[in-house]
C-alpha positions in Angstrom: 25.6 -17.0 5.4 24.0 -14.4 7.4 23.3 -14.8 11.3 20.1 -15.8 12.5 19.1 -12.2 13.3 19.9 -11.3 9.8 17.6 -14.2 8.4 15.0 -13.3 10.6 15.1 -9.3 9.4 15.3 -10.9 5.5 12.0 -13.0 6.4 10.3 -9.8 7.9 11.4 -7.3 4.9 9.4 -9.9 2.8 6.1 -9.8 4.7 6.6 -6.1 4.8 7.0 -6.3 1.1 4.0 -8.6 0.9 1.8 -6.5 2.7 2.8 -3.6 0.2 2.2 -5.6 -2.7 -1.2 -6.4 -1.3 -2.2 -2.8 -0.5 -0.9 -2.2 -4.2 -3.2 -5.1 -5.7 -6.2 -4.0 -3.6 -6.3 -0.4 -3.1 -4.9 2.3 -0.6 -8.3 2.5 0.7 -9.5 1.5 4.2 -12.9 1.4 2.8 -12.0 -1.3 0.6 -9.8 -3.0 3.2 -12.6 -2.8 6.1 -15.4 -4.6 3.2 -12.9 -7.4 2.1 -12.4 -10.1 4.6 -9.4 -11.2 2.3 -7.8 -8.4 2.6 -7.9 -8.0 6.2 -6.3 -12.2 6.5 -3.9 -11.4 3.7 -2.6 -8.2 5.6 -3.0 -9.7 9.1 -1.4 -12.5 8.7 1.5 -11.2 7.4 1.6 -9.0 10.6 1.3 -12.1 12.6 4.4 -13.6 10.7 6.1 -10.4 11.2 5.5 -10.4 15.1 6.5 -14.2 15.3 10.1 -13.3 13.6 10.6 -10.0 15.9 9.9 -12.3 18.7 12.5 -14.5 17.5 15.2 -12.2 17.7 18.2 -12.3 19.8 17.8 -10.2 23.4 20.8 -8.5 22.3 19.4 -7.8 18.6 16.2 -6.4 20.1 18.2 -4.2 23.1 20.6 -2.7 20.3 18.4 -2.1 18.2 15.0 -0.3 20.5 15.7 2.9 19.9 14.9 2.5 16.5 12.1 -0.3 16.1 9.5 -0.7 19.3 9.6 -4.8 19.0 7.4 -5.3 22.1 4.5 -4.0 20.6 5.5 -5.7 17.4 5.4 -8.7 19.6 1.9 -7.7 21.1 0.3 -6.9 17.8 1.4 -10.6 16.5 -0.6 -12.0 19.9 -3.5 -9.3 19.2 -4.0 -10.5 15.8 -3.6 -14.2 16.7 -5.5 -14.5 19.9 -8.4 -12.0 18.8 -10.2 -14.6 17.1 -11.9 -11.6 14.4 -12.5 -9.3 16.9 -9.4 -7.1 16.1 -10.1 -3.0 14.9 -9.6 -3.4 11.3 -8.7 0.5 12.1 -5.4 -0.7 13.9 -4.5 -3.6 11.0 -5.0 -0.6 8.8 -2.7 2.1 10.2 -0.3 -0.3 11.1 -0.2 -1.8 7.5 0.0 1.8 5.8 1.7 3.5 8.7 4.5 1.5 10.5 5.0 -1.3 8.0 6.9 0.9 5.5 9.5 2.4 8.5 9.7 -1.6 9.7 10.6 -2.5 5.9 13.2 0.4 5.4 15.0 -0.5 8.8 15.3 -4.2 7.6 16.3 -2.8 4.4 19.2 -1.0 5.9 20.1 -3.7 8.6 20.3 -6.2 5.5 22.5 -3.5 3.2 25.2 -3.4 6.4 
């Protein structure tokens, strides 16, 4: 059985894998994303899932681990995209989505393979 970090980092691979499958069915296109109100809920809330799990993980996880992944402002996007009531920059669900999502997945990816 894997530790609770571990679970958590298997939960967040599959949002990150979500949100890839999404930009796949949709279209690499912020034009596309910033017209489809779908879109933007299917990618943000998997962002918001992703940023409740980070929170979720140990102090010591996090600490160990900083260097690599930034999980405060993994933490703050969660609490941007939950608290901004559709009044977030689709630009910054965008370029994290297409930008940051794919390092986050490989790093969980490699955590997992240890």
């Amino acid at each position: 059985m894997l530790s609770p970090d571990l679970q958590r980092l298997e939960h967040i691979r599959d949002y990150c894998d979500e949100i890839q499958r999404t930009i796949a069915r949709y279209g690499a296109s912020f034009d596309v994303f910033d017209r489809d109100p779908d879109y933007q809920r299917s990618i943000s809330f998997c962002i918001l899932q992703i940023g409740e799990l980070g929170g979720r993980l140990s102090p010591e996880f996090r600490e160990a681990t900083a260097d690599r992944i930034q999980w405060g402002p993994i933490k703050s996007m969660r609490n941007l995209v939950a608290h901004s009531y559709g009044s977030m920059s689709r630009d910054i669900i965008w370029e994290t989505a297409v930008t940051d999502i794919p390092v986050l997945r490989a790093f969980c990816a490699e955590q997992l393979e240890k």
